[in-house]
C-alpha positions in Angstrom: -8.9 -5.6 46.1 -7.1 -2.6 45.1 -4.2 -4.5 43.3 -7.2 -6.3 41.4 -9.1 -3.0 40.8 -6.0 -1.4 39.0 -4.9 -4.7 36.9 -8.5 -4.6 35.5 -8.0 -1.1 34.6 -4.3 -1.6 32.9 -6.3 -4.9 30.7 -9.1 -2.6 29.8 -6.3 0.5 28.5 -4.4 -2.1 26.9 -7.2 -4.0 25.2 -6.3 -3.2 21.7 -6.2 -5.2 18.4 -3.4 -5.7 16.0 -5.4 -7.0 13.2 -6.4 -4.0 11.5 -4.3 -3.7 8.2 -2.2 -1.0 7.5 -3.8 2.1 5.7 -1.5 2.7 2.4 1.1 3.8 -0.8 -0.9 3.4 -0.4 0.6 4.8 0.1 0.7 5.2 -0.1 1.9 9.3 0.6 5.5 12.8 -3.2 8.4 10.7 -3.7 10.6 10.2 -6.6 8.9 6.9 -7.8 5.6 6.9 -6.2 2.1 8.5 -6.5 1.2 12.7 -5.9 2.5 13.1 -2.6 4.0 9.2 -2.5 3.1 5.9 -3.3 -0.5 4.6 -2.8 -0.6 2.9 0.0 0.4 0.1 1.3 -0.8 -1.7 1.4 -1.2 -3.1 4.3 -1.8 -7.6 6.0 -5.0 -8.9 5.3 -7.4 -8.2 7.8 -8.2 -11.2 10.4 -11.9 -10.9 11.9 -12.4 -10.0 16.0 -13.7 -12.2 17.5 -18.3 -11.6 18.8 -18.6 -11.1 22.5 -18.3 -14.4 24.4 -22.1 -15.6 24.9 -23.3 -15.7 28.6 -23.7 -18.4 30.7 -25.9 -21.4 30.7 -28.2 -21.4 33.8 -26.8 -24.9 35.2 -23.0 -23.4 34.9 -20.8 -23.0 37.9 -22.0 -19.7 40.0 -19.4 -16.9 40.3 -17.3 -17.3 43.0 -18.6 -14.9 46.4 -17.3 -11.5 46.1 -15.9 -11.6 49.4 -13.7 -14.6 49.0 -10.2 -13.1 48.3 -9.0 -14.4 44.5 -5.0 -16.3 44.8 -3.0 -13.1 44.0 -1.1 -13.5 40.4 2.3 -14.7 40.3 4.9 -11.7 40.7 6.9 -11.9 37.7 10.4 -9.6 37.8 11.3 -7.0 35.1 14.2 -8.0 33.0 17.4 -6.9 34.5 19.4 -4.1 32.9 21.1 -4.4 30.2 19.9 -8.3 29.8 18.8 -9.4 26.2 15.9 -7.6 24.4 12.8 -9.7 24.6 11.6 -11.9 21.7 9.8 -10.5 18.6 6.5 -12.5 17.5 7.9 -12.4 13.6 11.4 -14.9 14.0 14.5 -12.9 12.1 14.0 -13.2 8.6 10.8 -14.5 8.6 7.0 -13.5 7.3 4.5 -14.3 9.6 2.1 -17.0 8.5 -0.9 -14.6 9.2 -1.8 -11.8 10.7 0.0 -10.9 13.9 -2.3 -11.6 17.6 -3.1 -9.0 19.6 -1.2 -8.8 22.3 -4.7 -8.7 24.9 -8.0 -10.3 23.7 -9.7 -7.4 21.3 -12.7 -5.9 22.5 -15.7 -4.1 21.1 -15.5 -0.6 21.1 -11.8 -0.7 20.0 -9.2 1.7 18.9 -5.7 0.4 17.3 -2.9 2.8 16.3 0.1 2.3 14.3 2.8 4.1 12.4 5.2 3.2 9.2 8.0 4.9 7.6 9.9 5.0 4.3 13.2 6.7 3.8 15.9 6.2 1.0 18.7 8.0 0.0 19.0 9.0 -3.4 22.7 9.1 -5.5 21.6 11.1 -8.6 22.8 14.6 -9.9 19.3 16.6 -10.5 21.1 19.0 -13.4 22.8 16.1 -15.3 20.5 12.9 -14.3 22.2 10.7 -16.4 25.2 10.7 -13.7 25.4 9.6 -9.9 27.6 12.1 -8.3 25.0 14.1 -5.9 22.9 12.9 -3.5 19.2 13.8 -2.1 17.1 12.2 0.0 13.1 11.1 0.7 10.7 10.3 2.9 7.3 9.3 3.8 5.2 8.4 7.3 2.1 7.0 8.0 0.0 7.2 11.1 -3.1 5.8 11.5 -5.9 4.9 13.7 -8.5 2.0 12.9 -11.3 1.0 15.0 -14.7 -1.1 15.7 -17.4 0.3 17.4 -20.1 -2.8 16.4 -18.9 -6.3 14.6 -20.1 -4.4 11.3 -19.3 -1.0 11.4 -15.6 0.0 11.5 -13.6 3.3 10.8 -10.2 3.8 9.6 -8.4 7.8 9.5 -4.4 8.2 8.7 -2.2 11.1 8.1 1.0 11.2 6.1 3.7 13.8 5.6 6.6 13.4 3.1 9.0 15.0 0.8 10.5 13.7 -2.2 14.5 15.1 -2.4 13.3 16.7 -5.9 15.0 20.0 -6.9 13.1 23.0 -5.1 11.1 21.2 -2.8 10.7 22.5 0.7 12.6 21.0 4.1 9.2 21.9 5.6 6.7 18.9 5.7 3.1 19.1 6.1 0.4 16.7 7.2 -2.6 15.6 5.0 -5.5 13.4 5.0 -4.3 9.7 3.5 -7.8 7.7 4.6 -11.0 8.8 6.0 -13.0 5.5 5.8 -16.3 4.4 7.0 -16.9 1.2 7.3 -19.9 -1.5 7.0 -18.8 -5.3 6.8 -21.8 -7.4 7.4 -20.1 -10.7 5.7 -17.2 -11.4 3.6 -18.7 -10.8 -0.1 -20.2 -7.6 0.7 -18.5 -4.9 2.1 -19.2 -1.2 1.4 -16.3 1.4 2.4 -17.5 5.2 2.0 -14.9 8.3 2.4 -11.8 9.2 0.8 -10.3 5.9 0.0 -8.2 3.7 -2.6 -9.6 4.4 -6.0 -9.3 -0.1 -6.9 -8.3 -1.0 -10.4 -5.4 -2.3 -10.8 -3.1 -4.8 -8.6 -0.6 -2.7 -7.0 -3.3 -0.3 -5.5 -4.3 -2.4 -2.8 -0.9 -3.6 -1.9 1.3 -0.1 -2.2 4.6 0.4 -1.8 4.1 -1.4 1.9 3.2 -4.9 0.2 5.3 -4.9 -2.4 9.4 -5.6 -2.8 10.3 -3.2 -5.3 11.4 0.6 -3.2 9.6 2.3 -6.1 6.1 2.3 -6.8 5.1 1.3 -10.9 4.1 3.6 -13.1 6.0 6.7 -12.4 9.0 7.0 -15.0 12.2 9.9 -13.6 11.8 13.2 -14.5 8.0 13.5 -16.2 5.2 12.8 -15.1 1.7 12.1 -14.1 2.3 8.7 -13.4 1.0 5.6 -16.4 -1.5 4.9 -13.4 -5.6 4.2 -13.1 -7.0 7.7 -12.3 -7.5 8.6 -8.4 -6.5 12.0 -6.5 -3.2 12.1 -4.7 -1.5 9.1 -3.3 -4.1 6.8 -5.5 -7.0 7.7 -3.4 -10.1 9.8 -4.1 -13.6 10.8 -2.6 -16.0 7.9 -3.1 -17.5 4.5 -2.4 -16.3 1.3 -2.7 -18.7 -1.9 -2.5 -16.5 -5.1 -2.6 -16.5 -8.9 -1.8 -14.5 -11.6 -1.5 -16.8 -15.0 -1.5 -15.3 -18.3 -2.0 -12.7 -17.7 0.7 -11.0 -14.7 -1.2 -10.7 -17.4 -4.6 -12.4 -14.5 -6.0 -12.7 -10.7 -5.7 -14.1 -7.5 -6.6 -14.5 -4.2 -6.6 -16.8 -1.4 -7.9 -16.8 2.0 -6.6 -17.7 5.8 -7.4 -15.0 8.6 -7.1 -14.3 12.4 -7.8 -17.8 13.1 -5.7 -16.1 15.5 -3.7 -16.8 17.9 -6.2 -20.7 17.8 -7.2 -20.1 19.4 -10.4 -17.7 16.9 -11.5 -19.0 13.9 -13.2 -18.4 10.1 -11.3 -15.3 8.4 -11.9 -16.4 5.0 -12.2 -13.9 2.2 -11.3 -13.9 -1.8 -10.9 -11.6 -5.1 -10.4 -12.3 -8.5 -10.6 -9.8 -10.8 -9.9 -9.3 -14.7 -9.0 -6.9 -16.1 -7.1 -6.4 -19.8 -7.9 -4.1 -21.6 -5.0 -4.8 -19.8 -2.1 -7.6 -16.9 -1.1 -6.3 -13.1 -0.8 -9.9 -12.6 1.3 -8.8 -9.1 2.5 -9.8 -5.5 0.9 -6.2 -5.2 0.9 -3.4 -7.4 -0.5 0.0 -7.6 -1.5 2.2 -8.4 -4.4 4.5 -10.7 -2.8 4.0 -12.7 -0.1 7.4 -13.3 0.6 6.8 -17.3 0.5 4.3 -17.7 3.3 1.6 -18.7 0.5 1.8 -20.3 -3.2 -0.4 -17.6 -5.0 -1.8 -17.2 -9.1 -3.7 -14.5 -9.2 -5.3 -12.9 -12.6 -7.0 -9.6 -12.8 -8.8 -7.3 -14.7 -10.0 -3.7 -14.2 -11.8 -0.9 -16.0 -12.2 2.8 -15.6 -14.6 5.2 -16.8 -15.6 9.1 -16.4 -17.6 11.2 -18.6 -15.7 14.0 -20.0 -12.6 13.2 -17.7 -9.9 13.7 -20.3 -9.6 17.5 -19.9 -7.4 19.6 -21.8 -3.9 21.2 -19.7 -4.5 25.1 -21.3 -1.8 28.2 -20.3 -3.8 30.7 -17.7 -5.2 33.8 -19.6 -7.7 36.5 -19.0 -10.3 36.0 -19.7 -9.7 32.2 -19.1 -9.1 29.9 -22.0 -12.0 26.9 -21.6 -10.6 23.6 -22.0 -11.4 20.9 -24.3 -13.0 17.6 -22.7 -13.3 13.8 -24.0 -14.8 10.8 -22.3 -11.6 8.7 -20.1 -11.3 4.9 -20.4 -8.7 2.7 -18.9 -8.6 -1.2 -18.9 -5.7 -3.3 -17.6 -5.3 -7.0 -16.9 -2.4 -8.4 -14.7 -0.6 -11.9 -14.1 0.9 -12.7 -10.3 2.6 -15.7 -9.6 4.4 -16.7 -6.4 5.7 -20.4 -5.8 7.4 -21.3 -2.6 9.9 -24.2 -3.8 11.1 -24.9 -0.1 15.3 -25.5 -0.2 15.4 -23.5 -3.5 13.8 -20.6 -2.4 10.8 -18.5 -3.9 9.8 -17.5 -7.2 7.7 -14.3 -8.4 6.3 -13.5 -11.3 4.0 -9.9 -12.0 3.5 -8.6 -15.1 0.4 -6.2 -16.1 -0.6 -4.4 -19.5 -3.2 -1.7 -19.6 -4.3 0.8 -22.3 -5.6 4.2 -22.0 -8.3 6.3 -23.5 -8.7 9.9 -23.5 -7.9 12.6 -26.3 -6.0 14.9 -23.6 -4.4 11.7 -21.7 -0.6 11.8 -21.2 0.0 8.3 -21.8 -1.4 5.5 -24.4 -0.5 2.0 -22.7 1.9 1.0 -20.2 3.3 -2.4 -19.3 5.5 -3.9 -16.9 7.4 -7.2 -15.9 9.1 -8.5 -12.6 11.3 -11.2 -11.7 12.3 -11.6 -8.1 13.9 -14.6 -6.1 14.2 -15.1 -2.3 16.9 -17.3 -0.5 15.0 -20.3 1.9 17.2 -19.7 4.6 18.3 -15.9 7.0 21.7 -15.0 6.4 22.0 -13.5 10.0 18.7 -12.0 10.9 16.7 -11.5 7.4 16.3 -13.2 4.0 18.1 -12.0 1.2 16.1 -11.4 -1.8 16.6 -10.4 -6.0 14.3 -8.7 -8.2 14.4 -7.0 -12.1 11.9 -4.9 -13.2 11.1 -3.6 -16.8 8.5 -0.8 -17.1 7.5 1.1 -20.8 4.8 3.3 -21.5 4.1 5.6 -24.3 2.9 9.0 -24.6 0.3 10.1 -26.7 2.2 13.2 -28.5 2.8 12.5 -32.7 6.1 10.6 -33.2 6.7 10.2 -29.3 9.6 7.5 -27.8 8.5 5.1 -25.2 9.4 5.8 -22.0 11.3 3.2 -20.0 12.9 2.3 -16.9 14.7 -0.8 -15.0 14.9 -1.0 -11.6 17.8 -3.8 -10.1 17.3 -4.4 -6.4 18.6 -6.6 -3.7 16.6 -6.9 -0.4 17.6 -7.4 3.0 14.4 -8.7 4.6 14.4 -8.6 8.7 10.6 -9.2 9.5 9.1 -9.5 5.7 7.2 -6.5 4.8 7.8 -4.6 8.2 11.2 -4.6 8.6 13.9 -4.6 5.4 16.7 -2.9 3.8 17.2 -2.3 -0.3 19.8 -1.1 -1.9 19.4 -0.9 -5.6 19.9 0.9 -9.5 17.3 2.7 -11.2 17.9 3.6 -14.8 16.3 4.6 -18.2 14.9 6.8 -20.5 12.0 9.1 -20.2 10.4 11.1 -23.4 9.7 14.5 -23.0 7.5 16.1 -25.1 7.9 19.4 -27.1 7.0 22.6 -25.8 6.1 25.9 -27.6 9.6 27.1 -27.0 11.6 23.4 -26.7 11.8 20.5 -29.3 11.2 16.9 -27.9 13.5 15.0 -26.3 14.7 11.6 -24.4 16.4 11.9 -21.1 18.5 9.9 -20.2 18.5 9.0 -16.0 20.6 6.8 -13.7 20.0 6.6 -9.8 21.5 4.5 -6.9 19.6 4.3 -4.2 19.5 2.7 0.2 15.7 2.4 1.1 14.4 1.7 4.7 11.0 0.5 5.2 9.4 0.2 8.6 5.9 -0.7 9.8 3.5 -1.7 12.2 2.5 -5.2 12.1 
């Protein structure tokens, strides 16, 4: 009885669930290349459902067997000897899993899962002359995060994340910050209602991060100016809000509409919204990614809007007495195009491109587009996939006879388990405007990086 006493207790410690998606840039978490303190979030798998407690018994079923008759003992089984083979991962070498990974025991209610990721790269780029290769820096970013269930509706999710970005005069010293404080209420598939600080959704890389996506760098930030050509949110593309969001029809269709910037009563409501339709398969999950590394054919189009009464506010030098800004109303729109066809023996095919215009006298940018081309090999080449991808990003800033900025990013991936486990080595390069100063005329910047990213995370 004793041996059967302590199993039960080891099951009911280990009874955890893997299901939970990742937190993100989400987030992502600041890097060179990503959102405030990094990239939002990744974003993270799509979320599979736990399962409702079993129901009890009908009253003609078998009775329980007597407590005193003695159970067969379970079959011994031997630890693996010493230095004998690793045992088998659930994701095959190379490969995406089809869905979400099992939980190693059968989730139960109350339930806590934790989980960890990591993003490191090492830069080559010289920060006094960026237009040359011959010093090198380095970044990183970390996730953890808890999730849980306490009732088949109502679910919480809290991660931290630390990073530094290898930019001149940052510090070694990291410190740790809120990523996601969510509270949860998921009474059925197309209505959900998320409260906390969480992703502000408009656009399509929000909601897939740097964690879902194949490029090392998230969109939108251009070397050596910023903020980033992004929807508005706080640091690492979250904010203090609401989100109510659906997906009926299987995840064929989506949206969001949420309130932001509440953290601050005085502040008026960011408003922000997606819609989006994905026509060959479902993306049924709050969160999704931008590739799917072949495991589904997807063509996805989406729209978002942003609005916030007097939330273009003017950037004015400190004085005494204080100098009061100017405000005017902020708008954003953007509309995106994702395409992904698995072509079996010829490998996989992605397509992303977005536009998206800006409104807002005291914005930095006007508009900002971007284009990507990537291509994955069917097969491994030892244990991971080898995969190709070009991106083109421009955006232009709103100062009187202004350059567009631009950049190109050139990478080649070395996937081991898809999203969780890959290697990219790659060259960054472009031009960034920057705009005139009381004591500086304007100018374009010239910028070339190579760069070794490692991505790691938990299933």
């Amino acid at each position: 009885m004793l041996t059967l006493v302590l199993l039960g207790t080891i099951g009911a410690l280990s009874r955890t669930t893997r299901a939970q998606p990742a937190p993100t840039e989400d987030p992502a978490e600041p890097a060179a290349g990503q959102p405030a303190e990094a990239a939002p979030a990744e974003p993270p798998a799509e979320e599979a459902p736990l399962p409702e407690a079993a129901p009890e018994a009908p009253a003609d079923a078998a009775p329980a067997p007597s407590p005193q008759a003695a159970p067969p003992a379970p079959p011994e089984v031997a630890p693996p000897a010493p230095g004998g083979p690793p045992p088998e991962s659930s994701i095959p070498d190379g490969e995406a899993p089809k869905g979400p990974v099992p939980p190693a025991f059968p989730p139960a209610i109350p339930n806590v899962d934790v989980g960890g990721r990591l993003r490191a790269g090492l830069l080559l780029q010289n920060p006094e002359e960026p237009e040359k290769v011959n010093d090198v820096g380095a970044m990183m970013t970390a996730d953890l995060y808890a999730s849980g269930q306490v009732h088949r509706y109502f679910k919480w999710l809290v991660a931290v994340t630390t990073s530094y970005a290898g930019t001149p005069g940052s510090p070694q010293e990291t410190t740790a910050n809120i990523l996601d404080a969510i509270a949860r209420f998921e009474p059925i598939p197309e209505f959900n209602i998320y409260l906390g600080r969480l992703f502000v959704q408009a656009d399509r890389f929000t909601a897939s991060g740097p964690w879902g996506m194949d490029e090392f760098f998230y969109p939108g930030f251009f070397p050596l100016i910023g903020p980033p050509a992004l929807p508005k949110s706080g640091s690492s593309g979250r904010d203090v809000g609401f989100n109510v969001w659906g997906a009926p029809f299987g995840g064929h269709f989506k949206y969001y509409l949420g309130a932001y910037n509440l953290h601050d009563s005085a502040l008026n409501p960011l408003w922000s919204g997606r819609l989006q339709v994905s026509l060959l398969n479902g993306e049924p999950a709050f969160f999704h990614r931008t590739t799917y590394y072949g495991t589904k054919d997807i063509i996805a189009l989406g729209a978002g809007a942003q609005y916030q009464v007097d939330g273009s506010v003017e950037r004015v030098p400190v004085t005494d007495p204080p100098t009061v800004p100017r405000m005017d109303d902020y708008k954003y729109a953007t509309a995106d195009l994702t395409v992904e066809k698995n072509i079996g023996d010829a490998g996989t095919l992605s397509l992303v491109g977005t536009y998206s215009k800006i409104y807002g006298d005291f914005q930095r940018w006007q508009d900002f587009w971007m284009v990507s081309l990537g291509y994955m090999l069917p097969k491994p080449v030892g244990i991971g996939k080898l995969r190709a991808t070009v991106r083109y990003q421009q955006a232009l800033d709103r100062s009187d006879g202004a350059d567009p900025s631009a950049v190109l990013d050139a990478q080649l991936s070395y996937l081991v388990a898809a999203w969780f486990a890959r290697v990219s080595v790659g060259y960054r390069g472009g031009k960034s405007f920057i705009p005139a100063t009381p004591t500086t005329p304007s100018d374009s910047a010239e910028n070339n990086m190579l760069y070794l990213g490692v991505t790691l995370a938990d299933p």
